[in-house]
ZALO-937446 format. One line per 4 residues: number of its first residue (from 1); their letters; for each residue z, y, x of C-alpha. Coordinates in nm, 3 decimals, padded with zeros to 5 digits. Example, Ala and Ser with C-alpha at 12.3 -4.5 7.8 and 13.67 -1.06 7.14 Angstrom:
// ZALO-937446
1 = as = 00.780/-00.450/01.230 ~ 00.714/-00.106/01.367
This chain:
// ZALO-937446
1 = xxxx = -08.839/06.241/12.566 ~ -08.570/05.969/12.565 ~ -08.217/06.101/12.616 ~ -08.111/05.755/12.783
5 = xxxx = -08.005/05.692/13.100 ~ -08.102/05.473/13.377 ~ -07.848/05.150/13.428 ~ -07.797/05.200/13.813
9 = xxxx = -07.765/04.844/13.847 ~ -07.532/04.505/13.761 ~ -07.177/04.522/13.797 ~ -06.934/04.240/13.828
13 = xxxx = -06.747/04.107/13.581 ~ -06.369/04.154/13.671 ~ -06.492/04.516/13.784 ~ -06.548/04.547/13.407
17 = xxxx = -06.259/04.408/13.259 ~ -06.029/04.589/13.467 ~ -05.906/04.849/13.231 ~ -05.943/04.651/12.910
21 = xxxx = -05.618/04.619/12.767 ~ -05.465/04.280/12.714 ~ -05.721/04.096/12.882 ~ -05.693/03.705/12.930
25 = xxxx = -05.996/03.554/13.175 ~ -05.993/03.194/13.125 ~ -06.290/03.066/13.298 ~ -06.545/03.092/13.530
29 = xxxx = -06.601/03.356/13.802 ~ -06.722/03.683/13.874 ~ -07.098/03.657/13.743 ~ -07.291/04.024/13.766
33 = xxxx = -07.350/04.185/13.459 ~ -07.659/04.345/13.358 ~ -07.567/04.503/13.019 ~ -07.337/04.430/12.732
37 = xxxx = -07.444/04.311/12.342 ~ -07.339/04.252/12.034 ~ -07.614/04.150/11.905 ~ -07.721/03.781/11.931
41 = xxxx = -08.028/03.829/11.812 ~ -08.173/04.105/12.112 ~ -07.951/04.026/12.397 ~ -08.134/03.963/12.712
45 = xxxx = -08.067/03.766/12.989 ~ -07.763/03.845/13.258 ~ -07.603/03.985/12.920 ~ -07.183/04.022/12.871
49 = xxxx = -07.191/03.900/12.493 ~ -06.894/04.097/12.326 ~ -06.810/03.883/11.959 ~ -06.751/04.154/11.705
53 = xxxx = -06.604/04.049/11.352 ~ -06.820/04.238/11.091 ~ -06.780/04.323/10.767 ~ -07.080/04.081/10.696
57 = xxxx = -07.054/03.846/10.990 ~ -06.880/03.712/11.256 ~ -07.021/03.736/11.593 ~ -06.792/03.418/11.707
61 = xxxx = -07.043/03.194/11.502 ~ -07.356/03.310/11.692 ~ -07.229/03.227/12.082 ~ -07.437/02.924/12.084
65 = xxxx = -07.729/03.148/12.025 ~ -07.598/03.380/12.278 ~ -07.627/03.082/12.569 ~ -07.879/02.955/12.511
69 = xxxx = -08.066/03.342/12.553 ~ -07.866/03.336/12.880 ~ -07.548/03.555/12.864 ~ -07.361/03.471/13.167
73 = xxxx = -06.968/03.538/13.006 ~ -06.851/03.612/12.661 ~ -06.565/03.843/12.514 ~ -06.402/03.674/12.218
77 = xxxx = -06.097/03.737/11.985 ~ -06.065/03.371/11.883 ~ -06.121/03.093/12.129 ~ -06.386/02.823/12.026
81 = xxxx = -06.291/02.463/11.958 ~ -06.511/02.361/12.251 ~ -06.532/02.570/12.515 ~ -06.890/02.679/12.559
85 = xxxx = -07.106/02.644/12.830 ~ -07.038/03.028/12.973 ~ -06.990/03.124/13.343 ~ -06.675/03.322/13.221
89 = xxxx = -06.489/03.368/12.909 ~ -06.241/03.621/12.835 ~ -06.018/03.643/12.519 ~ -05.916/04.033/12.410
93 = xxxx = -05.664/04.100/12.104 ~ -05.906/04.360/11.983 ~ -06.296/04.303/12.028 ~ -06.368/04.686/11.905
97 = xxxx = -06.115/04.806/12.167 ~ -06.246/04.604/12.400 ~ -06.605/04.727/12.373 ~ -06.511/05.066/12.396
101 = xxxx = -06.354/05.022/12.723 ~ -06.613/04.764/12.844 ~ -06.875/05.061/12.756 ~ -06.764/05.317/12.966
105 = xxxx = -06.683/05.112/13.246 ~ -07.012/04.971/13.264 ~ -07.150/05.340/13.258 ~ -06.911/05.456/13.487
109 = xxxx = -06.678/05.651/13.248 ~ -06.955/05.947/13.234 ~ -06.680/06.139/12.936 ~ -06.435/06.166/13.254
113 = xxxx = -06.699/06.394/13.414 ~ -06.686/06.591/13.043 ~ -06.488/06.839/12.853 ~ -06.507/06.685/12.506
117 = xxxx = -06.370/06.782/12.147 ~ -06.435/06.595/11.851 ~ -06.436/06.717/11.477 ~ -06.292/06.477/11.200
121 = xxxx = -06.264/06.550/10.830 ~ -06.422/06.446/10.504 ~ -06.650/06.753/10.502 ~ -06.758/07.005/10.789
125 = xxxx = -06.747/06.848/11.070 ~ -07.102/06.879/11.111 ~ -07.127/07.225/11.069 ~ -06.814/07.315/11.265
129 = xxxx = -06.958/07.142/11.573 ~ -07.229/07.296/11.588 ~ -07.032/07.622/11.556 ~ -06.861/07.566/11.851
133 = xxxx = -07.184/07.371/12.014 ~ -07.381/07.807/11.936 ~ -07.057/07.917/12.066 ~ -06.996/07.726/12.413
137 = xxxx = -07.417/07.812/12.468 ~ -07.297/08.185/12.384 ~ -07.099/08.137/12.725 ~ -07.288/07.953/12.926
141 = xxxx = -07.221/07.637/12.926 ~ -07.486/07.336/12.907 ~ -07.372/07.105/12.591 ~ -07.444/06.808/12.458
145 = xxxx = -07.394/06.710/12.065 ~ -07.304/06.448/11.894 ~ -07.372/06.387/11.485 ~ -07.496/06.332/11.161
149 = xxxx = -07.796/06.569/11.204 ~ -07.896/06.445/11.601 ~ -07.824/06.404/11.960 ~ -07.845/06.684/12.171
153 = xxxx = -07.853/06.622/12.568 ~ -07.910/06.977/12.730 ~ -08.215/07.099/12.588 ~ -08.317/06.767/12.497
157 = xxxx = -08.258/06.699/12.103 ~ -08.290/06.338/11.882 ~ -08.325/06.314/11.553 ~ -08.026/06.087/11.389
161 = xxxx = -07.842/05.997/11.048 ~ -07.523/05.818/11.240 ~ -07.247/06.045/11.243 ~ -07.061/05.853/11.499
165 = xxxx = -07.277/05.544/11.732 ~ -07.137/05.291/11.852 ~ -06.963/05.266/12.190 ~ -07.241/05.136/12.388
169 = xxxx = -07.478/05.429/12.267 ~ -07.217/05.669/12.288 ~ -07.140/05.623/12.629 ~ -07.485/05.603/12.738
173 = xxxx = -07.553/05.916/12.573 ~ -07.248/06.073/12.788 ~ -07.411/05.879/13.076 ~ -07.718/06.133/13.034
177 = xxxx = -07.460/06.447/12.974 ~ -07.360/06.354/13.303 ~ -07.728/06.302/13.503 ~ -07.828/06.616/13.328
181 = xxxx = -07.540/06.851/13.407 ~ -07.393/06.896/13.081 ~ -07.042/07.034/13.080 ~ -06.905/06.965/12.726
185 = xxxx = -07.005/06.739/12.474 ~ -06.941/06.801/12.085 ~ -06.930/06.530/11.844 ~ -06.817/06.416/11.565
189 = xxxx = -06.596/06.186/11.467 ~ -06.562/05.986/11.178 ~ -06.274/05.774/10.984 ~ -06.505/05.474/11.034
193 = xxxx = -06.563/05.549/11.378 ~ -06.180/05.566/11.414 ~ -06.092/05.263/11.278 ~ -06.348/05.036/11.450
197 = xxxx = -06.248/05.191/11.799 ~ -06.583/05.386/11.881 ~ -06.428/05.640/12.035 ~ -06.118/05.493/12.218
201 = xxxx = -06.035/05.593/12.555 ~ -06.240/05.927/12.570 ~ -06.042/06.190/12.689 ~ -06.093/06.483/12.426
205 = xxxx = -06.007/06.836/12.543 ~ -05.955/06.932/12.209 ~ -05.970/06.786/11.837 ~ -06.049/06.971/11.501
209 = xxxx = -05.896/06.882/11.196 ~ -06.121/07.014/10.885 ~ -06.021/06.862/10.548 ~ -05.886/06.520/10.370
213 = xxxx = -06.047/06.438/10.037 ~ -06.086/06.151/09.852 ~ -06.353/06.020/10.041 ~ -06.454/05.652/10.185
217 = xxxx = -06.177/05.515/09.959 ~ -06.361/05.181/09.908 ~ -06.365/05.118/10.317 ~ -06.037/05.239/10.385
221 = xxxx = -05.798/05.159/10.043 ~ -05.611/05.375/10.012 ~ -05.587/05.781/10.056 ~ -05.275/05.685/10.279
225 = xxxx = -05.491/05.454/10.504 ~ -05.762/05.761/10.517 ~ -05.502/05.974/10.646 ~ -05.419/05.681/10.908
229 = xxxx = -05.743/05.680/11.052 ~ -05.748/06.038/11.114 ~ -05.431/06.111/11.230 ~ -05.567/05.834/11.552
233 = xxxx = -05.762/06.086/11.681 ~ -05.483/06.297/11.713 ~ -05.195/06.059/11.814 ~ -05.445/05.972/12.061
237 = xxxx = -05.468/06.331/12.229 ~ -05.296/06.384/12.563 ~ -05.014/06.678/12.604 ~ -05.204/06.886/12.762
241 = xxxx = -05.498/06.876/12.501 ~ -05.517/07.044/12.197 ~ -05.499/06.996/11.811 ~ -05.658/07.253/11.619
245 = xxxx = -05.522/07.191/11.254 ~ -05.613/07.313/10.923 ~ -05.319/07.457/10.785 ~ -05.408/07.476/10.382
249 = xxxx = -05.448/07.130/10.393 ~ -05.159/06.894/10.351 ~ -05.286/06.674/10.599 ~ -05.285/06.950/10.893
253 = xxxx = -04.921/06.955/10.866 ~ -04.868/06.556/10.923 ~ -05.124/06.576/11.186 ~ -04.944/06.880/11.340
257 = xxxx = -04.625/06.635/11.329 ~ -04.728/06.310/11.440 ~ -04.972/06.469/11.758 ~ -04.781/06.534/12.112
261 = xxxx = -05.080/06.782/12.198 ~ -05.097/07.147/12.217 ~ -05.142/07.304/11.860 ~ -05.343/07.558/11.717
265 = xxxx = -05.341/07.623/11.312 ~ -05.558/07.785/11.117 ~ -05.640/07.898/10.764 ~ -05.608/08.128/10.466
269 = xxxx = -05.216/08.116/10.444 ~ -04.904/08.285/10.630 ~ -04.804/08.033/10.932 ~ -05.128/07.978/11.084
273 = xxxx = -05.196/08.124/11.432 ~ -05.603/08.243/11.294 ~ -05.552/08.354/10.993 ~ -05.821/08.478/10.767
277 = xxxx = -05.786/08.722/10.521 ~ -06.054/09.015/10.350 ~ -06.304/08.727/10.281 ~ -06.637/08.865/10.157
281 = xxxx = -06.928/08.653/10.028 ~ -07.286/08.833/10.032 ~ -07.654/08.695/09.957 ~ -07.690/08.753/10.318
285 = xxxx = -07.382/08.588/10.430 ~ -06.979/08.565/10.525 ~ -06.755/08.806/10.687 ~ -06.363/08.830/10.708
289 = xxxx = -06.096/08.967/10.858 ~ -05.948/08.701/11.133 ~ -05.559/08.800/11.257 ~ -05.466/08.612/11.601
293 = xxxx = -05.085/08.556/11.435 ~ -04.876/08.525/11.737 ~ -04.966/08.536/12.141 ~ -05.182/08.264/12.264
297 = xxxx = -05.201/08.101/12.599 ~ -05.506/07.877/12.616 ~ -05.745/07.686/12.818 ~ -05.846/07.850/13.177
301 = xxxx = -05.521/08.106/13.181 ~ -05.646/08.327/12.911 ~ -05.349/08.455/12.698 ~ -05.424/08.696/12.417
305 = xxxx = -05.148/08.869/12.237 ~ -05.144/08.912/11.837 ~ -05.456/09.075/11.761 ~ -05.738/09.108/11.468
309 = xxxx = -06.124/09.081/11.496 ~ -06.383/09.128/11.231 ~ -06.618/08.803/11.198 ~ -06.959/08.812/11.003
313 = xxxx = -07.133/08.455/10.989 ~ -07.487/08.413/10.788 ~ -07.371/08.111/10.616 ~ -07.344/08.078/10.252
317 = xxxx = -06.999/07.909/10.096 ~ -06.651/08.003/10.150 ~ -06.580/07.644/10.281 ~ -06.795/07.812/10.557
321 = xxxx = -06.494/08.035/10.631 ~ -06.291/07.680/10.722 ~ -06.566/07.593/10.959 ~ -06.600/07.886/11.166
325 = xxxx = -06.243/07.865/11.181 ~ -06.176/07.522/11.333 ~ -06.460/07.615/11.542 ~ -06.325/07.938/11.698
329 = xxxx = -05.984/07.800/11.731 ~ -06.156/07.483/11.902 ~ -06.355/07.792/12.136 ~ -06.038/07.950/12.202
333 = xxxx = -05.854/07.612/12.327 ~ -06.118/07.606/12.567 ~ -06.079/07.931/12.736 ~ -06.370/08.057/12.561
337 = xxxx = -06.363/08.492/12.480 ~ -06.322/08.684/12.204 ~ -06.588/08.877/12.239 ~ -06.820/08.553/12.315
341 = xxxx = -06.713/08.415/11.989 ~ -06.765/08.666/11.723 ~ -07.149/08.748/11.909 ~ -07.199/08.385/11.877
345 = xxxx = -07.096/08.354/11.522 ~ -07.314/08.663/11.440 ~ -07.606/08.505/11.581 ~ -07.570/08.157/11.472
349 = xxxx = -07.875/08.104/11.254 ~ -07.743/07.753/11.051 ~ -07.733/07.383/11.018 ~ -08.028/07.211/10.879
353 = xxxx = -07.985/07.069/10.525 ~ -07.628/07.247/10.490 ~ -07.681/07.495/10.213 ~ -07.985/07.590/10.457
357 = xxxx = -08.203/07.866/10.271 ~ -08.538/07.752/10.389 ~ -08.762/07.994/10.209 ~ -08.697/08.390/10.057
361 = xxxx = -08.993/08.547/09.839 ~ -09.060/08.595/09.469 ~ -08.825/08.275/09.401 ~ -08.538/08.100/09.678
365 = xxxx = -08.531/07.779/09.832 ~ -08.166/07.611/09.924 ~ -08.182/07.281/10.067 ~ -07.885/07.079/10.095
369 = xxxx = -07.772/06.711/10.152 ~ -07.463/06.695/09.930 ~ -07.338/06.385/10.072 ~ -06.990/06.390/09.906
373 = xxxx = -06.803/06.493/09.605 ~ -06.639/06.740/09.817 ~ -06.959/06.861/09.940 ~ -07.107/06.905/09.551
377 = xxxx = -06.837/07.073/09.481 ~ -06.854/07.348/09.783 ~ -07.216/07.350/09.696 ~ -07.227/07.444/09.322
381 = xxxx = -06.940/07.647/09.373 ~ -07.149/07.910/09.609 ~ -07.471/07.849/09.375 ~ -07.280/07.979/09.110
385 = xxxx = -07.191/08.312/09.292 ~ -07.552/08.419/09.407 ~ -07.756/08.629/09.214 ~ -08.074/08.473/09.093
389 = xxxx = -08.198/08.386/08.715 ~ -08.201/08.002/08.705 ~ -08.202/07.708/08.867 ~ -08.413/07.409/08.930
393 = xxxx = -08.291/07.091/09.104 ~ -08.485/06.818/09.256 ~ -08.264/06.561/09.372 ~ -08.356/06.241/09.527
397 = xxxx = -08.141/05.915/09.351 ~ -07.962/05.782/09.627 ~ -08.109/05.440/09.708 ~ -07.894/05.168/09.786
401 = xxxx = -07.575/05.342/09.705 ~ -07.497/05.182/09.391 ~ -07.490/05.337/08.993 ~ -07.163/05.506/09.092
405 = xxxx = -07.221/05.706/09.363 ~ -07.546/05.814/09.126 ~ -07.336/05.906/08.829 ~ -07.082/06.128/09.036
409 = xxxx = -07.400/06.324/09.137 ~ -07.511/06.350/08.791 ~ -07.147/06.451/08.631 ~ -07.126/06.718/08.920
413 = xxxx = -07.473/06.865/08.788 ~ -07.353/06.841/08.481 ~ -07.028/07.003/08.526 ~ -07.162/07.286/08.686
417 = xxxx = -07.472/07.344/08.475 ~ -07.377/07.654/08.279 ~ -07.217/07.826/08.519 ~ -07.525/07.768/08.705
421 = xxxx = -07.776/07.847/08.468 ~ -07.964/07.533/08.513 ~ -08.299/07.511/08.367 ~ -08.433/07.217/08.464
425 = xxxx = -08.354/06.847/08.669 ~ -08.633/06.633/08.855 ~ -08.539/06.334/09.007 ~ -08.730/06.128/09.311
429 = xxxx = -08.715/05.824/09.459 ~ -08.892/05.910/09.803 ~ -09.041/05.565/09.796 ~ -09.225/05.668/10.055
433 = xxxx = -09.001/05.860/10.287 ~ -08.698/05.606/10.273 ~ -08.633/05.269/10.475 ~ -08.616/04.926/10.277
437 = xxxx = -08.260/04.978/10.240 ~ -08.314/05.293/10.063 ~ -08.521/05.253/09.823 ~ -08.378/05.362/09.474
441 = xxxx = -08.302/05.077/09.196 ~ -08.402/05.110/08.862 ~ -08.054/05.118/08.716 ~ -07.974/05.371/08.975
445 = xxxx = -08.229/05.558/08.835 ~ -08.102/05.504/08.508 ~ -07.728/05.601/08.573 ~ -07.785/05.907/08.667
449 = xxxx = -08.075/05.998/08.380 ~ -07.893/05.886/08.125 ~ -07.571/06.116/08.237 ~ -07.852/06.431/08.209
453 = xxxx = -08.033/06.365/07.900 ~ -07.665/06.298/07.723 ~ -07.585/06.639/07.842 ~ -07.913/06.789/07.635
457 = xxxx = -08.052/06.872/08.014 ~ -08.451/06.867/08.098 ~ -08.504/06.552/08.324 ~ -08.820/06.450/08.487
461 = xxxx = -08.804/06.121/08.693 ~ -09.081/06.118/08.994 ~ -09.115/05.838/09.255 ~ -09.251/05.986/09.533
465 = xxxx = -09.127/06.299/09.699 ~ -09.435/06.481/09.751 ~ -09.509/06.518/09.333 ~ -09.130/06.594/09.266
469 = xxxx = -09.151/06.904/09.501 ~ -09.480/07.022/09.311 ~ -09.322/06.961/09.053 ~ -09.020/07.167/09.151
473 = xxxx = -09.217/07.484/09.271 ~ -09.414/07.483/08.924 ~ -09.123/07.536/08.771 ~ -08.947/07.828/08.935
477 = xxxx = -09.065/08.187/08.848 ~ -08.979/08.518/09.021 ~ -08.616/08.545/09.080 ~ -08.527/08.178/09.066
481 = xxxx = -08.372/07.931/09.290 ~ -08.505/07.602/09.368 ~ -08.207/07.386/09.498 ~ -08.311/07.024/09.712
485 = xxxx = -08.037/06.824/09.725 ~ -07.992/06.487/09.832 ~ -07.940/06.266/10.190 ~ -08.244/06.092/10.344
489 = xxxx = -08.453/06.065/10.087 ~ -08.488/06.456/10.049 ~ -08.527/06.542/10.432 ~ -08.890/06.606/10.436
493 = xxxx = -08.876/06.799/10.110 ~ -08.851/07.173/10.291 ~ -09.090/07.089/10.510 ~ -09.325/06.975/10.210
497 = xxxx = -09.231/07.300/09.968 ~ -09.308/07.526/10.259 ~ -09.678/07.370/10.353 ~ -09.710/07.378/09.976
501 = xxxx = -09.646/07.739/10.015 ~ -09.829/07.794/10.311 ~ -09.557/07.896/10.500 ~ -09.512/07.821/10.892
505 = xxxx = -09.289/07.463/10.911 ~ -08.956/07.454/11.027 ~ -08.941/07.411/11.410 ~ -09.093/07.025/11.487
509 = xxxx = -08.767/06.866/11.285 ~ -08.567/07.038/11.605 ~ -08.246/07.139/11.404 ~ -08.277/07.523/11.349
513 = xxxx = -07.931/07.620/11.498 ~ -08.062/07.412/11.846 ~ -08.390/07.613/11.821 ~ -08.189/07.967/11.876
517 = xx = -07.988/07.818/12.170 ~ -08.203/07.551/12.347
């Protein structure tokens, strides 16, 4: 079932360029407007062409194209040396900017009608939003979700791998919030999404700051710059919102500087409003001691005085203990109980492919996507303090991502093998479970192998998924763990090990924390 919604019809041009900032309309008139594009290549007729500058191309040197497939007006940064043949043509400072406003105006600014917090950082964010996403359900309220793992309108969940779309999809997915009575919509946001203006103008209620590390350096430059794109979200916030910081992170006290919104801090140190403290790590999960630090007044007239709660939370990973934090301090902001929380967090049953443990018996399965260094390091850092007797990886090369990114998976693995007691590495391509742009280049292939053999570590290389999971479950014995890690390439490797198995598959793809709620 699509979770699109119905255009309710054209809309006139200077109806849509109202609120764009900076605006200049230099010719034509008022032609109706049937949609918006950026893409020259699928816009259909009655079309507002918006001219994007890439990082590849330029959208300014396809508006011939654009005529001649019958967009009535154009948006452009940079006027062209002939004026083309266009029944309107604006110029904007910012073509990004101007999308995002152009978006929701054209679906009637559907986030107005929502109470909306977004989750930035360079790990977590996807599962601290769905934290809060169990959490608001907990209480009530019909969500929607926006992120990495899918799109979730009411009941209605997508499948995705974008952790942030762009405007026009994001505000048609807000569109549907709306039609289908949604209340609050989660999402995530990312530094990309920040700089290129995705998610300018919505009105977030509240905005959680997880963690800055040195991650996306080659898009944004510098760490500096990083910083600068996250800190948006939160110069962005209105007074009356809220900024829930982390507080053992250098960055959550800039950001708790430079915002004018309401703050909330959080962490493992003195100063923080949720503190948490008595942090216990079990096979079976996480549970700590949380102290409210001083009185609270938050969303809906709720005030709570200094108090302390006992939270247990069947993740694995202490960086789990940052998560649920952001996320009840995000709850809390919105006017959500106490009480409401901690059930919640008791109940919450995981995010998919986030140190998910996908099958117990005589051996363990973790799966995990260990997207960043960060996230490798979070990862082997809880393998390391479960009880089992060795380890076998399969790990799918990741395609397209150069020998670098490759080798940093590699040196992790190889960092951590002792302490890890890892017997064995087999590596897959997924030929067949990746997209063209995936698939894994030889020297990729050879970066990372040649980082594991030099190491004196057993490596098999497999190129297709189904024989490297075989593979992987012939190896374990009773008592081991069998650890798939990797992004796309790996998704459909639980799914594979249990029908190898012959245990029942995970729920249709549906995420597993959305199965519990929706």
């Amino acid at each position: 079932m699509s979770l699109e919604t119905k255009v309710k019809g054209a809309m006139p041009l200077r109806a849509l360029l109202a609120r764009v900032p900076g605006v200049k309309l230099l010719a034509g008139d008022n032609p109706a407007i049937a949609g918006i594009s950026t893409d020259s290549r699928t816009l259909q007729p009655g079309e507002l062409f918006v001219a994007i500058k890439g990082e590849r191309h330029d959208g300014h040197a396809f508006i011939p194209q654009v005529l001649e497939r019958g967009a009535p007006a154009l948006v452009v940064e940079d006027l062209p040396a002939l004026l083309p043949r266009a029944k309107a043509l604006a110029q904007v400072e910012n073509s990004r900017l101007a999308l995002a406003h152009l978006a929701a105006a054209f679906y009637g600014h559907p986030a107005r009608s929502l109470i909306c917090a977004g989750v930035t950082g360079s790990t977590g964010k996807t599962t601290t939003t769905f934290l809060l996403n169990a959490i608001l359900e907990e209480a009530g309220c019909k969500t929607g979700l926006v992120g990495t793992v899918c799109q979730k309108v009411g009941e209605l969940v997508s499948p995705t791998d974008v952790t942030t779309p762009e405007p026009l999809t994001l505000h048609r997915l807000f569109a549907a919030m709306k039609e289908r009575g949604v209340s609050h919509a989660v999402m995530e946001v990312s530094s990309h999404s920040l700089c290129q203006e995705r998610v300018a103008g919505i009105p977030y209620a509240v905005a959680v700051f997880t963690n800055l590390s040195r991650e996306h350096l080659n898009y944004h430059g510098s760490l500096t710059r990083y910083l600068a794109s996250k800190a948006r979200l939160f110069t962005s916030l209105a007074p009356d919102a809220w900024a829930v910081l982390n507080l053992d992170e250098p960055a959550g006290n800039y950001l708790a500087r430079v915002t004018g919104a309401r703050i909330i801090t959080y962490g493992t140190r003195d100063g923080a409003h949720l503190r948490a403290g008595r942090i216990r790590s079990r096979e079976q999960g996480l549970s700590f001691q949380l102290t409210l630090t001083r009185p609270l007044a938050t969303g809906g007239g709720m005030f709570l005085p200094p108090q302390q709660w006992e939270v247990e939370l069947g993740l694995l990973g202490w960086h789990n203990v940052f998560n649920a934090l952001g996320a009840i301090g995000a709850a809390l902001a919105l006017g959500i109980e106490p009480d409401i929380i901690l059930r919640a967090l008791h109940k919450f049953p995981g995010v998919p492919r986030r140190l998910e443990v996908v099958y117990r018996g005589a051996f363990t399965i973790i799966d995990d996507f260990g997207h960043n260094e960060a996230s490798l390091k979070a990862l082997f850092r809880t393998i390391a303090g479960l009880e089992y007797r060795q380890l076998v990886i399969v790990n799918y090369l990741k395609g397209s991502r150069g020998v670098e990114a490759n080798e940093i998976t590699a040196r992790h693995i190889v960092r951590a093998a002792r302490k890890v007691r890892l017997a064995r590495v087999i590596t897959t391509r997924s030929d067949s479970h990746v997209s063209r742009k995936n698939i894994v280049q030889d020297e990729e292939e050879a970066a990372f192998t040649a980082i594991i053999a030099a190491a004196g570590l057993p490596i098999v290389n497999t190129r297709e998924l189904p024989e490297a999971i075989a593979l992987g479950l012939k190896s374990v014995g009773p008592g081991d763990l069998l650890l798939l890690l990797g992004p796309s390439g790996m998704d459909a490797g639980a799914d594979l090990a249990l029908r190898f198995l012959r245990q029942p598959p995970r729920a249709q793809g549906i995420p597993a924390a959305l199965v519990a709620s929706g």
